[in-house]
C-alpha positions as CSV (number, residue, x, y, z in Angstrom):
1,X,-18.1,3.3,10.5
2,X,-14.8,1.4,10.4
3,X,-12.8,5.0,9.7
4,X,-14.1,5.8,13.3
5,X,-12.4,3.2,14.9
6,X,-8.9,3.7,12.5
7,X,-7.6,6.3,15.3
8,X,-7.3,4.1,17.7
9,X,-6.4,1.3,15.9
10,X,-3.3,3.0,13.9
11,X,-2.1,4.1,16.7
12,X,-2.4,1.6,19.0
13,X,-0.6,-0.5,16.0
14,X,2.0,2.1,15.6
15,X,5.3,1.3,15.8
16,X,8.5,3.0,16.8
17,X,10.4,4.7,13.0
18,X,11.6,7.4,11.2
19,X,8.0,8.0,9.8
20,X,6.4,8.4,12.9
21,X,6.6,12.8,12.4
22,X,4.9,12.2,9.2
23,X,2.7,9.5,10.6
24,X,1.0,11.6,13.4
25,X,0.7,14.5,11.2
26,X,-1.5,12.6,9.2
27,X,-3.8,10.6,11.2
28,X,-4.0,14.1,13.4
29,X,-5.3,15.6,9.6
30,X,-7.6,12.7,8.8
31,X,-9.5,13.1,12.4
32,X,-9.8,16.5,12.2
33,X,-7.6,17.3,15.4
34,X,-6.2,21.0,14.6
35,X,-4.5,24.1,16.2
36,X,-6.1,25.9,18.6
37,X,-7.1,28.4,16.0
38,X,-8.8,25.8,13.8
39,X,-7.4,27.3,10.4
40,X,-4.6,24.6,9.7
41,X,-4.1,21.3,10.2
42,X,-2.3,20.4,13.4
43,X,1.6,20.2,13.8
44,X,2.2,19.4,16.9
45,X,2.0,17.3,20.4
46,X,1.8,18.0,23.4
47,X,3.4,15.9,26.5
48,X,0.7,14.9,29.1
49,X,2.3,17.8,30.7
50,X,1.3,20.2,28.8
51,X,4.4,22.0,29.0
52,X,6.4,20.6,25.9
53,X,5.2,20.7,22.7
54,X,6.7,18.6,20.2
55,X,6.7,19.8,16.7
56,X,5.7,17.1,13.6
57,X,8.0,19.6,11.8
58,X,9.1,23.2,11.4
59,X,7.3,26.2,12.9
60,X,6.2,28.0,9.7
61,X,7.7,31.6,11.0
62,X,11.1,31.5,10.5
63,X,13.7,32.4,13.7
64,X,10.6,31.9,15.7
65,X,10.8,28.9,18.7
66,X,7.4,28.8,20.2
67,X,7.2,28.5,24.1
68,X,8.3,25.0,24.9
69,X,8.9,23.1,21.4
70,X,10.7,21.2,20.4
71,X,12.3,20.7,17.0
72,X,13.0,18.3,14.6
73,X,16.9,18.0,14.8
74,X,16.8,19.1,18.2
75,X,18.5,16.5,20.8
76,X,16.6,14.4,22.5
77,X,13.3,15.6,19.9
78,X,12.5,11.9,18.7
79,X,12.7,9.8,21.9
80,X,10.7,12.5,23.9
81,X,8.3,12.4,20.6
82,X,7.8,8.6,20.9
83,X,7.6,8.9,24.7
84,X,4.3,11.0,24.5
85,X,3.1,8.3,21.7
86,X,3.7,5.5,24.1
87,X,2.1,7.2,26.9
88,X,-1.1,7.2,24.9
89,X,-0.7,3.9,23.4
90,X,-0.3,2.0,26.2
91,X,-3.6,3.2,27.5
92,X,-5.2,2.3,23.8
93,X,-3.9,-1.0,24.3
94,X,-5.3,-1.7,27.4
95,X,-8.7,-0.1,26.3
96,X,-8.9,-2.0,23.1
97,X,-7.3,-5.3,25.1
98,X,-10.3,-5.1,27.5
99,X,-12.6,-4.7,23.6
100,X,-11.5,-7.6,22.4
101,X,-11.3,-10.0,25.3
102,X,-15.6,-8.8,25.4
103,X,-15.2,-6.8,27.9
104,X,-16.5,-2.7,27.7
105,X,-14.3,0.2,29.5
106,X,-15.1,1.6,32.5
107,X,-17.3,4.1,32.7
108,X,-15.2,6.3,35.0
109,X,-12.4,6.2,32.6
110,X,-15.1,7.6,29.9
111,X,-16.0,10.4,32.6
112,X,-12.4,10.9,33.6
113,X,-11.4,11.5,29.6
114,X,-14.9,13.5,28.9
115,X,-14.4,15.9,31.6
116,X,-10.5,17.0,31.0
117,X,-11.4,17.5,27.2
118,X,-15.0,19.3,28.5
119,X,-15.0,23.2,28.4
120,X,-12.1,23.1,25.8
121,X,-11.8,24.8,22.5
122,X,-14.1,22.9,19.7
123,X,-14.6,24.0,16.2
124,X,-17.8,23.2,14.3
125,X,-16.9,22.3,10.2
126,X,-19.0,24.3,7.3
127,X,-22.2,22.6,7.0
128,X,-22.9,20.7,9.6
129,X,-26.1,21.4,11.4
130,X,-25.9,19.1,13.8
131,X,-23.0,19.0,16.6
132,X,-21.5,15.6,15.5
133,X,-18.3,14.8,17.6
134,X,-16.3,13.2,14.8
135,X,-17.4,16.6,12.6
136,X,-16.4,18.8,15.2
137,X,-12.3,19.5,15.2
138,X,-10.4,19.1,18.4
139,X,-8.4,22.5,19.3
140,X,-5.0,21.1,21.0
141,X,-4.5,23.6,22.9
142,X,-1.6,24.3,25.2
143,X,-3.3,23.1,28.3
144,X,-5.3,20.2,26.4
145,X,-2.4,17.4,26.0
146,X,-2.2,14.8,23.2
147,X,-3.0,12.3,25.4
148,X,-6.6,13.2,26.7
149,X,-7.0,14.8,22.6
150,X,-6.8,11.2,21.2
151,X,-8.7,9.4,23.8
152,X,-11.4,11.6,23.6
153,X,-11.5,11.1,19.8
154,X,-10.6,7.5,19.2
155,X,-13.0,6.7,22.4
156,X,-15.4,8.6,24.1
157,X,-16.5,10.3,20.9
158,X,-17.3,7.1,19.6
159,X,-19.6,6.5,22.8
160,X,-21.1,9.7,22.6
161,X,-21.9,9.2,19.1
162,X,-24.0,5.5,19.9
163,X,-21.5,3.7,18.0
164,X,-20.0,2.3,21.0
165,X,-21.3,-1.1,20.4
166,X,-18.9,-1.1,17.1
167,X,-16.0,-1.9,19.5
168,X,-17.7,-5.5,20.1
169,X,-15.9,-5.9,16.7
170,X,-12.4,-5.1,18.3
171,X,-10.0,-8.1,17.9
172,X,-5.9,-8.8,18.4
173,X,-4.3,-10.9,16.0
174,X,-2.7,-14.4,17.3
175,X,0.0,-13.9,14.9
176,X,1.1,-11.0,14.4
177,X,-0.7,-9.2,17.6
178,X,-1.9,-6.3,15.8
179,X,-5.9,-4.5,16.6
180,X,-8.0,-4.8,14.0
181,X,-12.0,-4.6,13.4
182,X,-13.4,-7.8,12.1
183,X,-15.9,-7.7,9.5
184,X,-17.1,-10.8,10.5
185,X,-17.7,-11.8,13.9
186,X,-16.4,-15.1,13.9
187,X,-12.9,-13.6,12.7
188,X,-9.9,-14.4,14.5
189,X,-7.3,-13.5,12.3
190,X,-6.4,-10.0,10.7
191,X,-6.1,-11.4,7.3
192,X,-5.4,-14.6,5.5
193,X,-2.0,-14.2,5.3
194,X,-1.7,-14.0,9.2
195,X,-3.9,-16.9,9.3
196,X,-2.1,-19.1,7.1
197,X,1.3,-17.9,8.7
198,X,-0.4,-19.3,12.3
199,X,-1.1,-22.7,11.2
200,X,2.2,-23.3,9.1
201,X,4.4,-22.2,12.2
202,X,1.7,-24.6,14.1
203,X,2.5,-27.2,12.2
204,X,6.3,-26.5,12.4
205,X,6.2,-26.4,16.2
206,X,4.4,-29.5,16.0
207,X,7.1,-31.1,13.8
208,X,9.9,-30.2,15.6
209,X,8.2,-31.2,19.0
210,X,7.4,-34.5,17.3
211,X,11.4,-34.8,15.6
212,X,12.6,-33.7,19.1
213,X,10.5,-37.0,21.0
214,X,12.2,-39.1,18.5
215,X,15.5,-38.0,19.5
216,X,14.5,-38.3,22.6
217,X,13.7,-42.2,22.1
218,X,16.8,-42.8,20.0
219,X,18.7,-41.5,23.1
220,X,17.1,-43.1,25.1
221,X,17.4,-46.8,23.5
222,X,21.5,-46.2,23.0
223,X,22.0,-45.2,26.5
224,X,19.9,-48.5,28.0
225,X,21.7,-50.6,25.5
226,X,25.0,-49.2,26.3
227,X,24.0,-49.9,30.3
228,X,22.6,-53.3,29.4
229,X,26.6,-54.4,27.7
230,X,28.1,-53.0,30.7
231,X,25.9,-55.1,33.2
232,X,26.7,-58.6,30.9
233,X,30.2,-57.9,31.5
234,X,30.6,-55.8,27.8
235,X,31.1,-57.0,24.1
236,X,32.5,-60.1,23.6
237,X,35.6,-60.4,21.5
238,X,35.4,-61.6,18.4
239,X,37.4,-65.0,17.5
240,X,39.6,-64.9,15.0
241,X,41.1,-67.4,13.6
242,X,44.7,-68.1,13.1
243,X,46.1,-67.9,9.7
């Protein structure tokens, strides 16, 4: 169950690099998201737009540009890239945010998602008898963005599975404020290491709020004896006598 829920966790996770190309290209692989001719593995995405289509890397045809793509090496190709990422993961954040605060998603968002992916091009893999919606491949098509593409997989496919209850299990780290799936329930951390990293820096806050009341006291006690000299007329001078 937990490779379900990896879509929308990796991406939601992802963060801005030179691997992201590579990155997409993989997770669109894994989830079985491919061309609109289902033969290859995916190699591209597509602004919410639809009208710009931003290759994960060359076109295989050589001295062939399709309609509206754009390259790698072409200006402006990696911030428009990450662009359409965000656009997508800032709508699985706020999805997953509502998951782990216990809260469940609207259910006009699943419609609104459901319905612009509906009537689109699906392929069915060899084997499967039953229509499975994480067996079937996504066709991103021109007019089928990469937005609506991964919500529909990395959500509502999850829904129309049954599995939707599996999200109860969505969490976001304190400490490094990352998604993650808990195996356990009563998990708070992503790991031990981020759990142990919490408490130490805890513990350092605490220290330094406690080091920073001292100096605060210190302060405190030279300044009112400082105040108290001035108001008995200052330090006496010392006798000394003559020699």
């Amino acid at each position: 169950m937990d490779l379900m829920f990896r879509l929308s966790l990796e991406l939601a996770n992802l963060e801005k690099g030179e691997k992201v190309p590579q990155t997409l290209q993989k997770l669109l692989v894994d989830h079985n998201i491919c061309t609109s001719g289902g033969l290859r593995p995916d190699n591209f995405v597509t602004s919410r737009d639809c009208k710009t289509k931003y290759y994960l890397s060359d076109p295989p045809a050589e001295n062939v540009r399709p309609e509206g793509a754009v390259l790698p090496g072409d200006p402006g190709y990696f911030d428009g890239l990450w662009r359409t990422v965000v656009d997508v993961q800032e709508e699985l954040i706020r999805v997953l945010s509502r998951f782990s605060e216990g809260r469940m998603i609207e259910t006009s968002w699943l419609d609104e998602v459901f319905w612009s992916t509906a009537n689109r091009k699906f392929f069915k893999s060899d084997g499967d008898e039953d229509w499975n919606p994480s067996c079937v491949a996504i066709a991103l098509a021109e007019n089928l963005s990469f937005y609506h593409v991964i919500l529909r997989r990395a959500i509502v496919d999850i829904f129309l599975r049954g599995e939707g209850i599996g999200f109860k299990r969505i969490r976001r780290c304190p400490n490094c404020n990352k998604f993650f799936r808990a195996r356990d329930l009563r998990m708070i951390f992503c790991g031990v290491s981020c759990k142990n990293d919490h408490f130490y820096k805890r513990a350092r806050e605490r220290q330094e709020r406690e080091l920073e009341g001292l100096r605060n006291i210190t302060t405190s006690l030279r300044e009112y004896d400082l105040e108290r000299k001035k108001l008995s007329g200052g330090p006496k001078a010392e006798e000394v006598e003559p020699t």
